[in-house]
C-alpha positions in Angstrom: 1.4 2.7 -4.1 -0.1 3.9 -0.9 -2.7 1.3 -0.6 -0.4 -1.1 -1.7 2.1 0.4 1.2 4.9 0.5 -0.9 7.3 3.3 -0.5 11.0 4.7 -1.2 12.4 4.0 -4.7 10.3 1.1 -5.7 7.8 3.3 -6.2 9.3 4.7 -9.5 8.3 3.7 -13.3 12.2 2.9 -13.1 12.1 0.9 -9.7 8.8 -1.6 -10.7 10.9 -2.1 -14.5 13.4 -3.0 -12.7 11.8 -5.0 -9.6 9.9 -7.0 -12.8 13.7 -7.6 -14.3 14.2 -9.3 -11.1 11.5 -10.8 -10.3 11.9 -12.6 -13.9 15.3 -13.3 -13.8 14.2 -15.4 -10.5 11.3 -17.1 -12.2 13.5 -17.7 -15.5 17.7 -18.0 -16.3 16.8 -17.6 -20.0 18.7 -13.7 -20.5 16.8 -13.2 -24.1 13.6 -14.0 -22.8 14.0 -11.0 -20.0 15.5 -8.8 -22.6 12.6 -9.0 -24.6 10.3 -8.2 -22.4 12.0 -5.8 -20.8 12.9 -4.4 -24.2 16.7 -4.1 -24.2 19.0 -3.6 -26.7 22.1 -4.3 -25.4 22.0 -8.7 -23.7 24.7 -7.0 -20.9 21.8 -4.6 -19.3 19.6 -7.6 -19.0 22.4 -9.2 -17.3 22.6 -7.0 -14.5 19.2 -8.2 -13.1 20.4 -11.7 -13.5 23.3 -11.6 -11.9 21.8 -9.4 -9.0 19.7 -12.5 -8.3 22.6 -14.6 -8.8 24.2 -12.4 -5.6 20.9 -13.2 -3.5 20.7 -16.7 -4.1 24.6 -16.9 -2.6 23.3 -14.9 0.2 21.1 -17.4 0.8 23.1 -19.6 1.2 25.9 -18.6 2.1 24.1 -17.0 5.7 21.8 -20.4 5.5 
């Protein structure tokens, strides 16, 4: 992480899981693909990744 220059809470085992939920949630809007390879039980935890995308892509926009 410190070559990489990456501090705060990203720097976590639980921050980079859940940067990757995101950052396949913005490559993919298929919710079972991203629970599997997150491993998830539950669809609605996988969600939450999703739909945090969902609130930057309105930001985008919205502030475009």
């Amino acid at each position: 992480m410190e070559v990489a220059d990456i501090e705060g809470d990203h720097t976590t085992p639980k921050g980079l899981r859940h940067g990757f939920g995101v950052r396949m949630a913005m490559q993919t809007r298929n919710p079972r693909l991203i629970q599997k390879l997150l491993g998830h039980s539950n669809l609605e935890t996988t969600t939450i990744s999703m739909d945090l995308v969902g609130d930057e892509a309105r930001a985008e926009v919205v502030g475009a």
